[in-house]
SEVEX-629611 format. One record per atom (N, C-alpha, C, O): x, y, z; residue in one letter. Coordinates in steps of 0.02 Angstrom, whole numbers, plus 32768, in hexadecimal, padded with zeros to 4 digits. Atoms other than C-alpha are relative to their C-alpha. Layout:
XYZA ...
//
This chain:
80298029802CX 2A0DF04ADC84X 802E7FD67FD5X 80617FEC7FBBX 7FD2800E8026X 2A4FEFC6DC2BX 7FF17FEA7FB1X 7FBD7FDF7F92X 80128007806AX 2A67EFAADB63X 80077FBC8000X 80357F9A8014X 800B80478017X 2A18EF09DB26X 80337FFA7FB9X 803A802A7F94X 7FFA80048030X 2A6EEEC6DAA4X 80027FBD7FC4X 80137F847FD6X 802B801F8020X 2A33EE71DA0DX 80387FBC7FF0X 80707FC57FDAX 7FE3802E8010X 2A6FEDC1D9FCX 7FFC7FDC7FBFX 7FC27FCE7FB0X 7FFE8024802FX 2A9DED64D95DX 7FCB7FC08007X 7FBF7FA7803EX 8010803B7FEDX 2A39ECD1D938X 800C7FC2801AX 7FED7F9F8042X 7FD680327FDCX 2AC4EC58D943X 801B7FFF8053X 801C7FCF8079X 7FFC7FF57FB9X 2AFAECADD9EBX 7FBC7FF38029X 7FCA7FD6805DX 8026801B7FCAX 2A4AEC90DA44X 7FF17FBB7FF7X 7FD17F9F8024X 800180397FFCX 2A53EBE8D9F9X 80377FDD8045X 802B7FB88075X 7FBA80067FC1X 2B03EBDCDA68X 7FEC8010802AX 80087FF28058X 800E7FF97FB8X 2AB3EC1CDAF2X 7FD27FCB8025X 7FDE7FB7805EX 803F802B8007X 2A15EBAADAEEX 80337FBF8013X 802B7FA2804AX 7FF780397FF1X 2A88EB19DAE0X 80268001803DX 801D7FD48067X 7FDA80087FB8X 2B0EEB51DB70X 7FC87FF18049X 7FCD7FD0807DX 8022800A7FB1X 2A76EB6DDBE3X 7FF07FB98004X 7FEF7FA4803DX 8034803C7FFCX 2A25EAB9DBB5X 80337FD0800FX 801C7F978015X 7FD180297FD1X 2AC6EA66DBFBX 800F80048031X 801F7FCF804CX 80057FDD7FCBX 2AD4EACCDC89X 7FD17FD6802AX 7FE47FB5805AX 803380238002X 2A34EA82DC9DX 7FFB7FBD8015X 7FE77FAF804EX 800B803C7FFEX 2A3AE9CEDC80X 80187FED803EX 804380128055X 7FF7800A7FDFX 2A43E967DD11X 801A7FBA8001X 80087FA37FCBX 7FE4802E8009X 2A99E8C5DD2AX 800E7FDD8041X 80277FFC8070X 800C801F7FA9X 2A8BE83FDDC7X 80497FBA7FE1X 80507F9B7FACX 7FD48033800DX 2B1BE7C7DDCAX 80047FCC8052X 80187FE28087X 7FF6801D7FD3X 2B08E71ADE39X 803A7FFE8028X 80317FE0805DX 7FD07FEF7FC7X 2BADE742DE91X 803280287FECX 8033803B7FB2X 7FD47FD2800BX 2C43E7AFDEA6X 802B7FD77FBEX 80377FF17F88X 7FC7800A8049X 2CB5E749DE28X 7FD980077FB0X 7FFA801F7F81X 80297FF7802CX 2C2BE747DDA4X 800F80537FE5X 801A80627FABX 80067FB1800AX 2C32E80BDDA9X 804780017FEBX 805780087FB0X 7FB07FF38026X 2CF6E812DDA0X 7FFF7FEF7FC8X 800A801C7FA0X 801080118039X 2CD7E7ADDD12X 7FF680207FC1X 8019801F7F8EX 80227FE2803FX 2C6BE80CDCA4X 802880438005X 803180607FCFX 7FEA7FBD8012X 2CC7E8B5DCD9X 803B7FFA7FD9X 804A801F7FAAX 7FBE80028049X 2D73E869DC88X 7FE87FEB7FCFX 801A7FDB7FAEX 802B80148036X 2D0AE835DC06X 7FFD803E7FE5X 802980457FBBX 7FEC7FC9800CX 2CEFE8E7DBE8X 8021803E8002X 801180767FEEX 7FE67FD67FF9X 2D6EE932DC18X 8048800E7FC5X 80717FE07FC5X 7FAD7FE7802CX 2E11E97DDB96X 80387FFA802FX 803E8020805FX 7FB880007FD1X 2EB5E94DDBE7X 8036802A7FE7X 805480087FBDX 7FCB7FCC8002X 2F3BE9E3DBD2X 802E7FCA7FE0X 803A7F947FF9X 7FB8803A801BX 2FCCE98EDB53X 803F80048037X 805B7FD1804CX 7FE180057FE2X 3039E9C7DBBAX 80147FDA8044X 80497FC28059X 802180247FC9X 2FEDE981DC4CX 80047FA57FEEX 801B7F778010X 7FFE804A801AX 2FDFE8DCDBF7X 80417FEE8006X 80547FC4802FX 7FC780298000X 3080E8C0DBD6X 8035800A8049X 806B7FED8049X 7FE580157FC7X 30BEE8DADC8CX 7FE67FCE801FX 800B7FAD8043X 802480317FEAX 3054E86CDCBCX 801B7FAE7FEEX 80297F808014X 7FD4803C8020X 309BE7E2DC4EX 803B7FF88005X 80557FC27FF7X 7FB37FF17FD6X 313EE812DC8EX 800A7FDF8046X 80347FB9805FX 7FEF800F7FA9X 312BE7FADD3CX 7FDA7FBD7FFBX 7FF17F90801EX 8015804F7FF8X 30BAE759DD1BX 80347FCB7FDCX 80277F8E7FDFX 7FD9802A8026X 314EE711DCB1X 803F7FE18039X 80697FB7802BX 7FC580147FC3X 31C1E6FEDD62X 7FD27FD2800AX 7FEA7F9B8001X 801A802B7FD9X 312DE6A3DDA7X 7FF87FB57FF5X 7FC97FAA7FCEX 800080308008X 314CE5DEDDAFX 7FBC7FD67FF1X 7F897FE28011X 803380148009X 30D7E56BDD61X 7FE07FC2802DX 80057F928039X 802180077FB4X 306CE526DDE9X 80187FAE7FE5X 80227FA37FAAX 7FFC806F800DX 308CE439DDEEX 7FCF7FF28003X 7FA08018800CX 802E8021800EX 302AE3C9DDDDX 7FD47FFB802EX 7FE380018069X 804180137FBAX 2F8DE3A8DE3FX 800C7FBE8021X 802E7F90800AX 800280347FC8X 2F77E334DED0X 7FED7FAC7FD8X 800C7F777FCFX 801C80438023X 2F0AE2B6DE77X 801D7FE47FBFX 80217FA87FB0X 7FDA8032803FX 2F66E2A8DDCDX 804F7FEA8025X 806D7FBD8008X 7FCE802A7FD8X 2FFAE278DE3AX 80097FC48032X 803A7FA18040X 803380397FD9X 2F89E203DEABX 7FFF7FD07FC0X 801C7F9B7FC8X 802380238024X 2F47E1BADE0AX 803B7FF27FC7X 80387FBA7FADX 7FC080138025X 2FECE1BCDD99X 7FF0800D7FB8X 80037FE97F8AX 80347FFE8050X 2F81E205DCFAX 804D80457FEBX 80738069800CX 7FD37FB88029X 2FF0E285DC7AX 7FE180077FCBX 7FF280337FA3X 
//
């Protein structure tokens, strides 16, 4: 048998709200839309971050486009 046990008010508030996200449902017109909103909510690890900015700091910065070189604009 098992022992119920009695929840705080604030705790079945916390429960109430974990389930009602659980819950919610969410339709996104395409896959990048969704990536989107999940880095949107997602926490990036500091640590994590700053490798990231590391290894993007080798990467060259892309030239100019076709057309502003066609068109001679700066």
């Amino acid at each position: 048998m098992k022992r119920q046990m009695k929840l705080t008010p604030q705790e079945q508030s916390q429960q109430h709200t974990a389930a009602e996200q659980e819950q919610t449902v969410r339709e996104f017109a395409s896959a990048d839309e969704m990536l989107r909103d999940d880095a949107a909510h997602t926490v990036v690890p500091p640590a994590v971050a700053e490798r990231l900015r590391e290894s993007a700091a080798g990467i060259p910065a892309p030239g100019r486009s076709w057309w502003k070189r066609l068109f001679k604009t700066d």
